[in-house]
Every structure is written in C-alpha cells, then in structure tokens.
HTML snippet that shows the backbone in 3Dmol.js (N, CA, C, O; Angstrom):
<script src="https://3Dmol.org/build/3Dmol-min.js"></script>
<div id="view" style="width:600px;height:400px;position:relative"></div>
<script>
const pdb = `
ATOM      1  N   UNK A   1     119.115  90.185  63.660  1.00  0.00           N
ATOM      2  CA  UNK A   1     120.339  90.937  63.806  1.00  0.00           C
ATOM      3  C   UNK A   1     121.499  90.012  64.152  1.00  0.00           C
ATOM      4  O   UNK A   1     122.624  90.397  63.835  1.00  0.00           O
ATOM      5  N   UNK A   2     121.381  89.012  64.674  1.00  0.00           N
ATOM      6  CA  UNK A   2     122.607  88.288  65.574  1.00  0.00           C
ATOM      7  C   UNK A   2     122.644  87.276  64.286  1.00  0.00           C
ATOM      8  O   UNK A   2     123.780  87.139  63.833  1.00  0.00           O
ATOM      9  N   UNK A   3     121.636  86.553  63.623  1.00  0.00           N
ATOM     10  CA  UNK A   3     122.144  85.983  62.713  1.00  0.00           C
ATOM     11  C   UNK A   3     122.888  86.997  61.394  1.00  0.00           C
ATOM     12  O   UNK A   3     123.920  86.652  60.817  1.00  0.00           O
ATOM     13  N   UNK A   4     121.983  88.525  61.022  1.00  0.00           N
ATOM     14  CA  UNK A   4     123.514  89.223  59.986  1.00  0.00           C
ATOM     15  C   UNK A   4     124.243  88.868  60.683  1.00  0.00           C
ATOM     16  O   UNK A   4     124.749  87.832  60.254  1.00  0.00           O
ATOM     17  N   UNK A   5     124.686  89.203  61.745  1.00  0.00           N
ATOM     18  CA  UNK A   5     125.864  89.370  62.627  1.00  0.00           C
ATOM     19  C   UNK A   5     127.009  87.982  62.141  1.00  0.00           C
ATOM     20  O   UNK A   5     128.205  88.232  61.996  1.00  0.00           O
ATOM     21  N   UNK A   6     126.583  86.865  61.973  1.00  0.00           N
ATOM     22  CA  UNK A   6     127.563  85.964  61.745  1.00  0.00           C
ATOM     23  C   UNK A   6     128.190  85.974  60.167  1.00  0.00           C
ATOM     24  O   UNK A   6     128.497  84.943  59.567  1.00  0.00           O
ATOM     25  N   UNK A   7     128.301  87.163  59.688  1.00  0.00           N
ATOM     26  CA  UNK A   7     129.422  87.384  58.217  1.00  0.00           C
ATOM     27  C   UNK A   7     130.315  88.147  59.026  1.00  0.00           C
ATOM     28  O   UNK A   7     131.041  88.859  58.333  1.00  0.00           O
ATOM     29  N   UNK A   8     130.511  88.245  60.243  1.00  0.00           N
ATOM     30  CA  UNK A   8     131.472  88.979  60.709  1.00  0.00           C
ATOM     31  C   UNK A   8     132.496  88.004  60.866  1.00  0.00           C
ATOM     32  O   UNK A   8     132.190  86.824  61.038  1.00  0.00           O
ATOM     33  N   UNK A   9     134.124  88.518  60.809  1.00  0.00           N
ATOM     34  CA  UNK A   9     134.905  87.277  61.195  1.00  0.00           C
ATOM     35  C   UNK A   9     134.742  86.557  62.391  1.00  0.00           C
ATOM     36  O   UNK A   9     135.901  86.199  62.601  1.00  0.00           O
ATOM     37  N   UNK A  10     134.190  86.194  63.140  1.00  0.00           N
ATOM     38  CA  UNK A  10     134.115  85.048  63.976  1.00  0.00           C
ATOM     39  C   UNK A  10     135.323  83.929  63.981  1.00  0.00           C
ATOM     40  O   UNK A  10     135.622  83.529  62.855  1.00  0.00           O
ATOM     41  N   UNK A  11     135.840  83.534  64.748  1.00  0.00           N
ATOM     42  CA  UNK A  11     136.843  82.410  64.764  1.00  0.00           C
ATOM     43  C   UNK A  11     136.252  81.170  63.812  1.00  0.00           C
ATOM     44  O   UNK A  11     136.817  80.601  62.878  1.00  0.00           O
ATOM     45  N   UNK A  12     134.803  80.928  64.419  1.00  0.00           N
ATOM     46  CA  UNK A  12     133.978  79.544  63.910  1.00  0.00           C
ATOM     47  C   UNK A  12     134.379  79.454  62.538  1.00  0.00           C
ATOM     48  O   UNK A  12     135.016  78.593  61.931  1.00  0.00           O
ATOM     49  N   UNK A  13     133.583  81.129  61.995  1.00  0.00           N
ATOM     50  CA  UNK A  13     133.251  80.803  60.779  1.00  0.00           C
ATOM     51  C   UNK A  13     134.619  81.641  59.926  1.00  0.00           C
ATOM     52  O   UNK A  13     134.474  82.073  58.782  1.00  0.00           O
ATOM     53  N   UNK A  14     135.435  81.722  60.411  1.00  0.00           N
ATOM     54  CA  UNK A  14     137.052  81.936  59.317  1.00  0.00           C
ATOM     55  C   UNK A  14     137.439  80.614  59.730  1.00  0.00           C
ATOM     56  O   UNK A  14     138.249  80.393  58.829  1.00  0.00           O
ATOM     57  N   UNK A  15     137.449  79.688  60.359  1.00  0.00           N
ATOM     58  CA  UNK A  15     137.780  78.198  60.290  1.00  0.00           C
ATOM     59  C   UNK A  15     137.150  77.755  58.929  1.00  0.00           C
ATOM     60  O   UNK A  15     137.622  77.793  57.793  1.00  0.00           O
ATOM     61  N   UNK A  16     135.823  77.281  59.435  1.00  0.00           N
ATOM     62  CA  UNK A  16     134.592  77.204  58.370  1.00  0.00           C
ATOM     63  C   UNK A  16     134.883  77.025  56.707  1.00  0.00           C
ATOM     64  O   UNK A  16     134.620  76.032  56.029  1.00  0.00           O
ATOM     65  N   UNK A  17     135.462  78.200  56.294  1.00  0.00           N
ATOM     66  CA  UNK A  17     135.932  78.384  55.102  1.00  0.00           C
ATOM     67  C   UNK A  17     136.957  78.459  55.028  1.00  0.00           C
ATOM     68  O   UNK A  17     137.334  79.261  54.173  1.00  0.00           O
ATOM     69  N   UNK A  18     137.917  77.815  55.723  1.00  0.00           N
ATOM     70  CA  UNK A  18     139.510  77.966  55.596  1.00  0.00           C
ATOM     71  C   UNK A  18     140.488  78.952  55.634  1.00  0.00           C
ATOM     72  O   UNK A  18     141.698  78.879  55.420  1.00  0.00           O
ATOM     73  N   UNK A  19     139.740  79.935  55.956  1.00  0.00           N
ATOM     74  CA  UNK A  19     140.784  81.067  56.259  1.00  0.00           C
ATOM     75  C   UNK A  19     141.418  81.267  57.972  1.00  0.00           C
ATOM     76  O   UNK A  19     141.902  82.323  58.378  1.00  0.00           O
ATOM     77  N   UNK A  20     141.307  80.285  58.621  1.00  0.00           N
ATOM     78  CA  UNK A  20     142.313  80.471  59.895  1.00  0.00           C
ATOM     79  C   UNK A  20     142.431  78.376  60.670  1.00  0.00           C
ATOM     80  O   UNK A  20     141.848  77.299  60.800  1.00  0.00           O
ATOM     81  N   UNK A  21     143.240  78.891  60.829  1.00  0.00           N
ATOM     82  CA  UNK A  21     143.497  77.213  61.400  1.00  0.00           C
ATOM     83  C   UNK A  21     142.719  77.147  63.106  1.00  0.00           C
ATOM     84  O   UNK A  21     143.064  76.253  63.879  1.00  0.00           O
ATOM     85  N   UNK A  22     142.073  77.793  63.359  1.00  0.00           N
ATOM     86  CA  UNK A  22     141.567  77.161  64.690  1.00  0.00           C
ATOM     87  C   UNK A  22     140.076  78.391  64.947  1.00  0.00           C
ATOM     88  O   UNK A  22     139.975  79.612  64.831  1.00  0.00           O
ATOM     89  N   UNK A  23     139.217  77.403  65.293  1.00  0.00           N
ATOM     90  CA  UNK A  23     137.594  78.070  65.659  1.00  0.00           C
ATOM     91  C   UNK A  23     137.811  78.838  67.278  1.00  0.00           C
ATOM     92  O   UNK A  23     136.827  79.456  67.686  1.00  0.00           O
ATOM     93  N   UNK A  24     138.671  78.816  67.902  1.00  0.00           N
ATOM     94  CA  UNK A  24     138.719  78.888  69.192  1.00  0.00           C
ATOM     95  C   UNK A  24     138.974  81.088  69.572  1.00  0.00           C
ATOM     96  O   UNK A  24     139.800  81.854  69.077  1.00  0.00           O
ATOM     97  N   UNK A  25     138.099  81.305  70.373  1.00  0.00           N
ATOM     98  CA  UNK A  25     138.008  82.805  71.226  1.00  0.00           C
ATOM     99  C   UNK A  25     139.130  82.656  71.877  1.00  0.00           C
ATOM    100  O   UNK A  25     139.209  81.628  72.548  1.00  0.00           O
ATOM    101  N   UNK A  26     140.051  83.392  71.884  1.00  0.00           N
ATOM    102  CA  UNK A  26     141.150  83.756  73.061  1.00  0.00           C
ATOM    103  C   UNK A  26     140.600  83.527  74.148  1.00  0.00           C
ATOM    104  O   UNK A  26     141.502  83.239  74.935  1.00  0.00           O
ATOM    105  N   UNK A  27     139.167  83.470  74.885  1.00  0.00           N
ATOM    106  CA  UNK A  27     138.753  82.507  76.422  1.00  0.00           C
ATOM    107  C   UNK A  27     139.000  81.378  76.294  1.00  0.00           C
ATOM    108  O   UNK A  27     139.014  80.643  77.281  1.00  0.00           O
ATOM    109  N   UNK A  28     139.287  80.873  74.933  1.00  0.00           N
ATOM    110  CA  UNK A  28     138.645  79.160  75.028  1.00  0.00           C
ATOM    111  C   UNK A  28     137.534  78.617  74.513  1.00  0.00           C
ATOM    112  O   UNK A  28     137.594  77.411  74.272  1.00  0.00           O
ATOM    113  N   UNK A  29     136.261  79.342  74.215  1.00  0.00           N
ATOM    114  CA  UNK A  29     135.736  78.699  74.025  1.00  0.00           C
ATOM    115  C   UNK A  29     135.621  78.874  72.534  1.00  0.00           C
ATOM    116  O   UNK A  29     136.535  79.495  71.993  1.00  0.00           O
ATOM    117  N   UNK A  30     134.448  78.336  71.646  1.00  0.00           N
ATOM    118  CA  UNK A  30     134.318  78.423  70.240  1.00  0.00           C
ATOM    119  C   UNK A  30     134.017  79.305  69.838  1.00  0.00           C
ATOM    120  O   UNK A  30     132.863  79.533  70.204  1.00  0.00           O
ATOM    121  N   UNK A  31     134.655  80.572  68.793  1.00  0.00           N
ATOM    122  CA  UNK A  31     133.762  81.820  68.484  1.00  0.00           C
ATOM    123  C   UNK A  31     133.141  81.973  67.591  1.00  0.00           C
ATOM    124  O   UNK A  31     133.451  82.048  66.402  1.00  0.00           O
ATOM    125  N   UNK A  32     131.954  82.050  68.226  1.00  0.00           N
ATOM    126  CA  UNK A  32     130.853  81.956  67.233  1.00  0.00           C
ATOM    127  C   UNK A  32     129.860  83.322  67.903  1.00  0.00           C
ATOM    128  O   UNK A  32     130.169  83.827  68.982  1.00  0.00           O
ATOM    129  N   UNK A  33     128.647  83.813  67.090  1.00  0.00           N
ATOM    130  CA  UNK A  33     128.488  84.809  67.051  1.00  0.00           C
ATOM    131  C   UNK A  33     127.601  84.877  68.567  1.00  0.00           C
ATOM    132  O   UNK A  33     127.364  85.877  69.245  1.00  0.00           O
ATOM    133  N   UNK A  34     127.146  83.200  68.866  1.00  0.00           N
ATOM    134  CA  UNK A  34     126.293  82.974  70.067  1.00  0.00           C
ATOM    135  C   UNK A  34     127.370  83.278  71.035  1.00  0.00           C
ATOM    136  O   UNK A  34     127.285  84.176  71.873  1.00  0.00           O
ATOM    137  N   UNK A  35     128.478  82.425  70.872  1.00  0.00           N
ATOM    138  CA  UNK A  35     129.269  82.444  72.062  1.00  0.00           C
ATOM    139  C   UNK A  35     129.655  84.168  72.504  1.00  0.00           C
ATOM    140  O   UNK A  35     129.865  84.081  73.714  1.00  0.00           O
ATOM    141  N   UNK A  36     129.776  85.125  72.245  1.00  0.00           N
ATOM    142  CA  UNK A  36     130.191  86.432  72.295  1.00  0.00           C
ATOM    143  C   UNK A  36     129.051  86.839  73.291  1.00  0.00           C
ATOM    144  O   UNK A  36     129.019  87.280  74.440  1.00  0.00           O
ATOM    145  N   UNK A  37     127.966  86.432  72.166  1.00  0.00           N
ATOM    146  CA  UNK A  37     126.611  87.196  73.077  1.00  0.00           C
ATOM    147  C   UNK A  37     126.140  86.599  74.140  1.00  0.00           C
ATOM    148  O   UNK A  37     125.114  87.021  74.674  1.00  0.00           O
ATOM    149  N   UNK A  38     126.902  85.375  74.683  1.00  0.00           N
ATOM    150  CA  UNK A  38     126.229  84.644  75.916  1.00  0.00           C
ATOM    151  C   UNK A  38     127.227  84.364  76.733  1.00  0.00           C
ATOM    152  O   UNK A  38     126.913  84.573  77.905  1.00  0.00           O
ATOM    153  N   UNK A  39     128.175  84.023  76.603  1.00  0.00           N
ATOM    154  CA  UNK A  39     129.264  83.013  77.311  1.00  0.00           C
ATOM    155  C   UNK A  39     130.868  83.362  77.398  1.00  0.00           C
ATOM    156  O   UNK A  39     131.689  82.812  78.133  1.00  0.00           O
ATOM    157  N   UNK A  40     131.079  84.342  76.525  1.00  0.00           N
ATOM    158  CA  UNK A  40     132.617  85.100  76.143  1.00  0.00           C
ATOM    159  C   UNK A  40     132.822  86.059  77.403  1.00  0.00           C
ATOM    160  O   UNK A  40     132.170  87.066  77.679  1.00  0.00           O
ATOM    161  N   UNK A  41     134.012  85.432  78.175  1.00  0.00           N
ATOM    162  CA  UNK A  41     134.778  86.236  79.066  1.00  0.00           C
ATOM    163  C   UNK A  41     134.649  87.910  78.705  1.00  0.00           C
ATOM    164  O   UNK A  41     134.443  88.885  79.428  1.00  0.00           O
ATOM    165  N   UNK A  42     134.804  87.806  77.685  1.00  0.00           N
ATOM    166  CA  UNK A  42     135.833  89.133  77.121  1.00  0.00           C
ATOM    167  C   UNK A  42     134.392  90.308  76.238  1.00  0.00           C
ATOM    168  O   UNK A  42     134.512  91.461  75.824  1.00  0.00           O
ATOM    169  N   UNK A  43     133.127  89.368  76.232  1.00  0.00           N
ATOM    170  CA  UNK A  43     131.941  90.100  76.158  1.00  0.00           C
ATOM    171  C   UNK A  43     131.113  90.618  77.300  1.00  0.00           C
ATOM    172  O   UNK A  43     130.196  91.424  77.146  1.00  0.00           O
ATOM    173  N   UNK A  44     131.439  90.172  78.318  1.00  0.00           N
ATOM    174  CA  UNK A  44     130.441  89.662  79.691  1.00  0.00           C
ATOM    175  C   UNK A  44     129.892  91.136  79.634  1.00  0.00           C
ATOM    176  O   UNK A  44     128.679  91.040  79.818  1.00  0.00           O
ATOM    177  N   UNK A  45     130.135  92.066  79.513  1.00  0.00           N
ATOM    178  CA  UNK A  45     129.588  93.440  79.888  1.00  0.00           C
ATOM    179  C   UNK A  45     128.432  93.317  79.474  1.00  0.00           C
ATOM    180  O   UNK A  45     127.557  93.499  80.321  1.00  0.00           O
ATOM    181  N   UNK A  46     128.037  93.013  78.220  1.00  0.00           N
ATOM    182  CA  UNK A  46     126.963  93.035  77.624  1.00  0.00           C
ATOM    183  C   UNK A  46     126.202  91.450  77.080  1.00  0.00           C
ATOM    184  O   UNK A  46     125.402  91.296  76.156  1.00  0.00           O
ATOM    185  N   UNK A  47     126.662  90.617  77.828  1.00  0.00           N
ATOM    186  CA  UNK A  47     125.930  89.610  77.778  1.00  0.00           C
ATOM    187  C   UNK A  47     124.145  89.467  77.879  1.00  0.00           C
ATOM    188  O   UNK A  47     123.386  89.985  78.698  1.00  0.00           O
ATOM    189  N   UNK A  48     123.911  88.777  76.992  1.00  0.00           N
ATOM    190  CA  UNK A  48     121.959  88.326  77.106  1.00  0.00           C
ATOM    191  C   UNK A  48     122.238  86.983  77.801  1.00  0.00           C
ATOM    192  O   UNK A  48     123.262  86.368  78.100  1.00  0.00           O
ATOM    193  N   UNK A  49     120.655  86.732  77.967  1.00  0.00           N
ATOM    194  CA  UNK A  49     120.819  85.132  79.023  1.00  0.00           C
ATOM    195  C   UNK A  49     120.678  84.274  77.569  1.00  0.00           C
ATOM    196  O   UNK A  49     120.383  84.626  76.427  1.00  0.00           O
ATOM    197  N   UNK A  50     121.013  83.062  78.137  1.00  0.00           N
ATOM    198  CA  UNK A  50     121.323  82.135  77.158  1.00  0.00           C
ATOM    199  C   UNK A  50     119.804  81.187  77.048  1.00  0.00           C
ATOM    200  O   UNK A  50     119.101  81.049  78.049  1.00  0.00           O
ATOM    201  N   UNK A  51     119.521  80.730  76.049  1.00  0.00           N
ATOM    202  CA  UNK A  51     118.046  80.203  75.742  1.00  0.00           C
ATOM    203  C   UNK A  51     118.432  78.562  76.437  1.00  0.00           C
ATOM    204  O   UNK A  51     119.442  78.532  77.140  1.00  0.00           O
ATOM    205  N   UNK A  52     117.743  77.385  76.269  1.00  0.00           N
ATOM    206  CA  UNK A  52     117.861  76.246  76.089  1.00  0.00           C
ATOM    207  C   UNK A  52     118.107  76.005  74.995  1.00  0.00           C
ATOM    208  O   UNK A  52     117.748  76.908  74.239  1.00  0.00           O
ATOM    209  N   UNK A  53     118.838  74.703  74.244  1.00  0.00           N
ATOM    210  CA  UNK A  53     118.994  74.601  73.016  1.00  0.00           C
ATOM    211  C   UNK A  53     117.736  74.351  72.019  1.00  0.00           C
ATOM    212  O   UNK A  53     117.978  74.577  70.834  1.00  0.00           O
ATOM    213  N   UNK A  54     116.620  73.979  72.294  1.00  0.00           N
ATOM    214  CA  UNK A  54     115.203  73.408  72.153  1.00  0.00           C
ATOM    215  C   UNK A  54     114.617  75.019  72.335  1.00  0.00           C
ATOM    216  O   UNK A  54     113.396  75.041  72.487  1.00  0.00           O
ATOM    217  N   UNK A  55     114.879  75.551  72.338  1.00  0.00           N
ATOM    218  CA  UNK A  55     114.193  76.868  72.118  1.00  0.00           C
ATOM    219  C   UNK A  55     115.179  78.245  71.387  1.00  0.00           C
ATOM    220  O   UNK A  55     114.917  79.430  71.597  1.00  0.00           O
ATOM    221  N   UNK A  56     116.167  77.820  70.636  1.00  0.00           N
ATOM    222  CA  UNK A  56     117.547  78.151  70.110  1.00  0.00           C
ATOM    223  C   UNK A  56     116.764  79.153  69.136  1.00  0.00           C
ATOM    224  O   UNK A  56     116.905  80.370  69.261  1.00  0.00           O
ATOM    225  N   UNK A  57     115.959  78.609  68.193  1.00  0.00           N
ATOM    226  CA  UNK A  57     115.275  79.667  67.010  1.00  0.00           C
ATOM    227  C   UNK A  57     114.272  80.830  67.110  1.00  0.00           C
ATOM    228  O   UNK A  57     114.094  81.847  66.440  1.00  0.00           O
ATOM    229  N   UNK A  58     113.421  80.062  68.683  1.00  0.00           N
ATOM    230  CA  UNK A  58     112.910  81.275  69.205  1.00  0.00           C
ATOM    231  C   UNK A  58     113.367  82.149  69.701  1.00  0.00           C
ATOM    232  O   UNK A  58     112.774  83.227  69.718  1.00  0.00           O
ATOM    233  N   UNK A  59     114.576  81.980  70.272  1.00  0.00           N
ATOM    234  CA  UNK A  59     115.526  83.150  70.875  1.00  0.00           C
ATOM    235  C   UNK A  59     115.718  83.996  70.050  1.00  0.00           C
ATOM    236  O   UNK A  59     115.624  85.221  70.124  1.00  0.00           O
ATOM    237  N   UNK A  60     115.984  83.361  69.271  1.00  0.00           N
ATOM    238  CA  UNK A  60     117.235  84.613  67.923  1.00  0.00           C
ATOM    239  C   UNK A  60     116.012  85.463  67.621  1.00  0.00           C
ATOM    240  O   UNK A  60     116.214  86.665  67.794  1.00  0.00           O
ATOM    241  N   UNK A  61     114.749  85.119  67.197  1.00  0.00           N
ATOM    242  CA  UNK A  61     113.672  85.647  66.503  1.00  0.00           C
ATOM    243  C   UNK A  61     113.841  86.820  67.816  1.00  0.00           C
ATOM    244  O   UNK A  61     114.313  87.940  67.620  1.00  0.00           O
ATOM    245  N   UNK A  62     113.329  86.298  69.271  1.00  0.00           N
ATOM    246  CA  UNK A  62     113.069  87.630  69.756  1.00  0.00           C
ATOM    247  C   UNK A  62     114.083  89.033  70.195  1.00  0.00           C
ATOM    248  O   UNK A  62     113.835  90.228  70.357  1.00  0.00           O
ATOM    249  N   UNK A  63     115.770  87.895  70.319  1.00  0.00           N
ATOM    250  CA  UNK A  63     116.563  88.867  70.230  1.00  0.00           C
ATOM    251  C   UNK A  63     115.982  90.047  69.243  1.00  0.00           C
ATOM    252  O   UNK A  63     115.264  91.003  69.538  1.00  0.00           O
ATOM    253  N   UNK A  64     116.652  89.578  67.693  1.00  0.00           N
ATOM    254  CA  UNK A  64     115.953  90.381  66.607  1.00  0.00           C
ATOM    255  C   UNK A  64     115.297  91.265  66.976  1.00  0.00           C
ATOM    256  O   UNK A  64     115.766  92.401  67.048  1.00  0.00           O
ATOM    257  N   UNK A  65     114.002  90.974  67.320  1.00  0.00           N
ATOM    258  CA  UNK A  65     112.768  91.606  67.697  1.00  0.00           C
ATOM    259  C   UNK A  65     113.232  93.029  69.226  1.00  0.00           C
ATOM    260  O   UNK A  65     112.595  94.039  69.526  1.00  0.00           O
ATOM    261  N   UNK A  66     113.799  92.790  69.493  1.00  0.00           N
ATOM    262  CA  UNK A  66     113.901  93.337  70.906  1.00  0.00           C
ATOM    263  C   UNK A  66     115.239  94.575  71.025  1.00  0.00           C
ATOM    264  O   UNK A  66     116.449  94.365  71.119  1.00  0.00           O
ATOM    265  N   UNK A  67     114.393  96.072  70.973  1.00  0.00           N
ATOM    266  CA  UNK A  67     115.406  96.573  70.787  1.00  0.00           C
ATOM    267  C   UNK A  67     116.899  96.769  71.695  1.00  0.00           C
ATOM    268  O   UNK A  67     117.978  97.091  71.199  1.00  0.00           O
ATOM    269  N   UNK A  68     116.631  96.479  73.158  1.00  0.00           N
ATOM    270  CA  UNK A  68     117.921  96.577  73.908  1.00  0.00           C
ATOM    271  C   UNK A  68     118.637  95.127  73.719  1.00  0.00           C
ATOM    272  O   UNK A  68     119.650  94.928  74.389  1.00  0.00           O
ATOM    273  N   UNK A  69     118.149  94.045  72.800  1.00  0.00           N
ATOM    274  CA  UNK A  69     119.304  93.001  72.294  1.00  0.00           C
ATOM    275  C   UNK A  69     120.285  93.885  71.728  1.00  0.00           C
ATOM    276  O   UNK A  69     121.444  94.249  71.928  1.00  0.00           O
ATOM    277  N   UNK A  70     118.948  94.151  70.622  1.00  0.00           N
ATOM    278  CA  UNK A  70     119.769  94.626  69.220  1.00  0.00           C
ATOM    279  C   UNK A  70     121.005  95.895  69.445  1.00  0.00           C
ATOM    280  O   UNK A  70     122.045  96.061  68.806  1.00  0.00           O
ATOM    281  N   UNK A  71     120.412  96.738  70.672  1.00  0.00           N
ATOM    282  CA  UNK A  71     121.585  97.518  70.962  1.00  0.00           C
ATOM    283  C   UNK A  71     122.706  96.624  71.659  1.00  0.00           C
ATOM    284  O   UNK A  71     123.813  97.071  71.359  1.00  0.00           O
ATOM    285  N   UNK A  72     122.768  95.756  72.305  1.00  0.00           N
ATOM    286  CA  UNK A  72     123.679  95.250  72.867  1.00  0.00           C
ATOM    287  C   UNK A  72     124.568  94.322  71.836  1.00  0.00           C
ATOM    288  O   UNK A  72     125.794  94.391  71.920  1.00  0.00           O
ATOM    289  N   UNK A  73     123.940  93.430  70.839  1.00  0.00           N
ATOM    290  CA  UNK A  73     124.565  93.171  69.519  1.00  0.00           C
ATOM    291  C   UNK A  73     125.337  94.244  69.073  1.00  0.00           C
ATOM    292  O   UNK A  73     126.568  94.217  69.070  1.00  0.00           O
ATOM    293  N   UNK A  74     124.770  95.041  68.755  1.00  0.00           N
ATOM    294  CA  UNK A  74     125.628  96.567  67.962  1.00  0.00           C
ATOM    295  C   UNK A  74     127.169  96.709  69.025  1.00  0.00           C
ATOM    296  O   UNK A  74     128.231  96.804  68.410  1.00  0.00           O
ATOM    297  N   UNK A  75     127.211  96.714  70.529  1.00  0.00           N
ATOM    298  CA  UNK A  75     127.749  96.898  71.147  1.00  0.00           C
ATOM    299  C   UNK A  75     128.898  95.885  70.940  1.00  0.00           C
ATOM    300  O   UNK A  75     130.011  96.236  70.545  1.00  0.00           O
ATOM    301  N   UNK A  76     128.537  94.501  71.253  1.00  0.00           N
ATOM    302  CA  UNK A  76     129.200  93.271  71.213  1.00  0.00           C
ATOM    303  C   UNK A  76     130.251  93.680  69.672  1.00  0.00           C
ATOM    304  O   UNK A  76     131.406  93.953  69.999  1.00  0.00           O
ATOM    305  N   UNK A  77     130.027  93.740  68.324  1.00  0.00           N
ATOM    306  CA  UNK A  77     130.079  93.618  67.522  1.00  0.00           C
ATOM    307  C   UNK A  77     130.920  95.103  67.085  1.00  0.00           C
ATOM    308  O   UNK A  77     131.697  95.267  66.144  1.00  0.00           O
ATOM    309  N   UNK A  78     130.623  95.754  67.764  1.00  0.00           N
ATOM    310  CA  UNK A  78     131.570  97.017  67.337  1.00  0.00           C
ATOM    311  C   UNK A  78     133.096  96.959  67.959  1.00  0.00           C
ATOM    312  O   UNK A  78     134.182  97.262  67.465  1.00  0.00           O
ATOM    313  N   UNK A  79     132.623  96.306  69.594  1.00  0.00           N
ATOM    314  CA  UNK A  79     133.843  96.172  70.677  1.00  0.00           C
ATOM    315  C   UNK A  79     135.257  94.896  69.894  1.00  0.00           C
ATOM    316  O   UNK A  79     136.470  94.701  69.963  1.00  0.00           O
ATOM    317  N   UNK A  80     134.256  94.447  69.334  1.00  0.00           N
ATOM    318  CA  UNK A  80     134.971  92.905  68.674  1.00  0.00           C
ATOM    319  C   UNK A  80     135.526  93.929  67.612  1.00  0.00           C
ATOM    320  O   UNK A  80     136.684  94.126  67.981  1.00  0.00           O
ATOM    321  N   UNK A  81     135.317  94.601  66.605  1.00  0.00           N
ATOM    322  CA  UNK A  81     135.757  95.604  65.665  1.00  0.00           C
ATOM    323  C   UNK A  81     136.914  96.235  66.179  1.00  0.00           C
ATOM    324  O   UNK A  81     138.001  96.356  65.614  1.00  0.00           O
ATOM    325  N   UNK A  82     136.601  96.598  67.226  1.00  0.00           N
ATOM    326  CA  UNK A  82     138.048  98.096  67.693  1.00  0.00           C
ATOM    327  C   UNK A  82     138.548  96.882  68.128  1.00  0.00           C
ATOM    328  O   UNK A  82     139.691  97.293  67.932  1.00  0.00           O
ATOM    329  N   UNK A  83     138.732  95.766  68.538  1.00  0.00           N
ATOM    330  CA  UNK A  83     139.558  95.103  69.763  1.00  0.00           C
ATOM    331  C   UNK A  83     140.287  93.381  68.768  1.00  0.00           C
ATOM    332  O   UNK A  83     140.578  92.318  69.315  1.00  0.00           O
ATOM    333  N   UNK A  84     140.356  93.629  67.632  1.00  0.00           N
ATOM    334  CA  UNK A  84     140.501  92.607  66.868  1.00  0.00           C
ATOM    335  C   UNK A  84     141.867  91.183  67.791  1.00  0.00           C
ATOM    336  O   UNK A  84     142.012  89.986  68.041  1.00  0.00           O
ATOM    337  N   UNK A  85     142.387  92.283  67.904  1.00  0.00           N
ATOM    338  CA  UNK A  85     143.382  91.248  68.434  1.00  0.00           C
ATOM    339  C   UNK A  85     143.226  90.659  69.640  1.00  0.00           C
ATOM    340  O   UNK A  85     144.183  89.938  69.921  1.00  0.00           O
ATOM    341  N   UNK A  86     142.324  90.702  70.506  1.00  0.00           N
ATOM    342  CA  UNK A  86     141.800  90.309  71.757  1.00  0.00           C
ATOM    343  C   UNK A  86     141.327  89.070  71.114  1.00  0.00           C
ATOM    344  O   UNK A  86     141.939  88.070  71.490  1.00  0.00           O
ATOM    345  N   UNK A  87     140.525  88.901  70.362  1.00  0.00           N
ATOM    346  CA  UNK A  87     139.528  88.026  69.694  1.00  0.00           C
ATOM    347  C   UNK A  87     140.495  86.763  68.832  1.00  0.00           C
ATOM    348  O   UNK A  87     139.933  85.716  68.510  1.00  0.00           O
ATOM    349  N   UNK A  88     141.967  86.992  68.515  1.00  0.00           N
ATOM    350  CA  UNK A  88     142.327  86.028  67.962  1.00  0.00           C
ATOM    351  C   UNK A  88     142.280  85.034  68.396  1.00  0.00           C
ATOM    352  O   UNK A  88     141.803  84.915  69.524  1.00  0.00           O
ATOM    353  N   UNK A  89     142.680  84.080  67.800  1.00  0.00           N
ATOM    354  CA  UNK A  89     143.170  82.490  68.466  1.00  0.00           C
ATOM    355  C   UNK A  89     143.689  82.711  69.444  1.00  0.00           C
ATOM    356  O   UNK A  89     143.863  83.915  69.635  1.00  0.00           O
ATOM    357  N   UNK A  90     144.206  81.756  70.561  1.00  0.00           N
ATOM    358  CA  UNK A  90     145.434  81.398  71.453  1.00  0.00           C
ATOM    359  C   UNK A  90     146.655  81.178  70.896  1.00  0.00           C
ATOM    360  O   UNK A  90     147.617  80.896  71.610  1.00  0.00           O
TER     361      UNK A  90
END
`;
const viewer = $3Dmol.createViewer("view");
viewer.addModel(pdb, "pdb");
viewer.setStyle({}, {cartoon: {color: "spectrum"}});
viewer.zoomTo();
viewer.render();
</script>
C-alpha cells in the first residue's frame, strides 16, 4: 500500500520528473511517501514507528500486510488530498 502510495504527488517525486523545483515538505524535510508516514510534523497524528534502514523492505512488506497501517496510510494520504496546500514547498 505505501509503495502504490508513491504515484501520489509527493514533493520527492514531482521534483523527480520535473514538475516542481524543490523535493522539500513545508516541515523541511524531504517529501516522500516514507517521510509523511514517519517523520512529517504535519502527519504526526497518524504516524507508524520508523524501521532501521537495513530492515527498510521488510517494513513496507508488513506495513502492507497489516491492516491498521493500511488504515492509517488511507488516512495520511487522504489528509494530504483535502490539505494540498499545507504540503507545498516553502
């Protein structure tokens, strides 16, 4: 689920392909579909814990797998929907 999740506009990935001049979340940090679900000021409500990087692929698999991720993805991802302009650049 969190990997569909990254065809969503994301800062990262409208950089990525040239459609916006900067990868950066209105917190600061890089927006990417991880950063929302772990580390984004402006997600924290529904934050998951963050894996080690060395265990990065097993995470996603069990997110996936796990239905109160997957509701909290849905959550993350809808809030980013209604709230577009929160999410721009700086």
């Amino acid at each position: 689920m969190l990997s569909s999740s990254l065809n969503l506009p994301f800062p990262a990935y409208l950089k990525r392909f040239h459609l916006s001049d900067s990868d950066y979340c209105n917190c600061g940090g890089i927006g990417t579909a991880l950063h929302y679900a772990t580390e984004c000021i402006l997600t924290v409500y529904c934050h998951m814990r963050k894996s080690a990087l060395n265990f990065e692929q097993e995470w996603l698999k069990r997110v996936a797998n796990n239905l109160v991720s997957r509701h909290k993805i849905r959550g993350i991802v809808k809030f980013i929907s209604e709230n577009r302009d929160l999410f721009r650049p700086p």
